[in-house]
N, C-alpha and C positions, 0 to 999 in steps of 0.2 A: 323351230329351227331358227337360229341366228345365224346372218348372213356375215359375210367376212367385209363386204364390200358397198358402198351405197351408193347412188347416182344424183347429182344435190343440184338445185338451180343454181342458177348467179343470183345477186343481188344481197342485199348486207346480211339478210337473216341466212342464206342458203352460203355464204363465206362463212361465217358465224357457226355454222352447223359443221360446215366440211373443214371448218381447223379442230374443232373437239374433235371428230372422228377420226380424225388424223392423230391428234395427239392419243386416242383412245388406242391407237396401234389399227384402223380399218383402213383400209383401201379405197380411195373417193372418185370417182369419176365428175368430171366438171366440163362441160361445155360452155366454151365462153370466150368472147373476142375481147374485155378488157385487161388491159396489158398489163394493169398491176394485178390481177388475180395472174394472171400468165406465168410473169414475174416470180411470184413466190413457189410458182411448184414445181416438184421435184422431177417430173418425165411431161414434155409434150408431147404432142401428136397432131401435127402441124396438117391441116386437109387442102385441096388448094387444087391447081394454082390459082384458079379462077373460084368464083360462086356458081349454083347452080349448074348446068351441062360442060360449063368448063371446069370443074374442077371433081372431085372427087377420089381425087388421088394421093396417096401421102408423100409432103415433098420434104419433110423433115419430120425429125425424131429425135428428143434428147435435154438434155437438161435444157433450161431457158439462155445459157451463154453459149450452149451446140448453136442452138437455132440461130442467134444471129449470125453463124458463123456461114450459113445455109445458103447460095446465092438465088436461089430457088422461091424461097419463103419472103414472101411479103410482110409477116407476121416478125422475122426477124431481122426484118428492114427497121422497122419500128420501135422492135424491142431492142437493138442495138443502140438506139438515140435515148432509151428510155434509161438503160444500165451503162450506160457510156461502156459498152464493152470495145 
């Protein structure tokens, strides 16, 4: 059985991996707080608001210029400085 979809770490080889699959037409799941991998993909899933017992909650969702749009997201606090959106 080939899967439609794969779940990739961060770091150069696991970006590396999850742009081929991406261009391969798969579906990537990516866990990851740096902002240029954030940056380049196509749907976040912003968890928050806090870490650990404060957060687990989804406080945004959407392209990476949704998110900074988010007053909620810390993540597009950052990523707004990052895209000058």
């Amino acid at each position: 059985m080939q899967a439609d979809y794969v779940i990739v770490g961060a770091g150069s080889a696991g970006c590396a991996l999850a742009y081929r699959l991406s261009e391969a037409g798969k579906s990537v799941l990516v866990i990851e707080h740096n902002l240029d991998v954030i940056a380049e993909s196509d749907w976040v899933i912003d968890m928050g608001p806090e870490g650990g017992s404060g957060g687990g909650r989804i406080v945004a969702q959407g392209n990476p210029k949704t998110i900074c749009t988010r007053k909620r997201s810390y993540t597009g606090l950052y990523l707004k400085e990052l895209l000058n959106a």
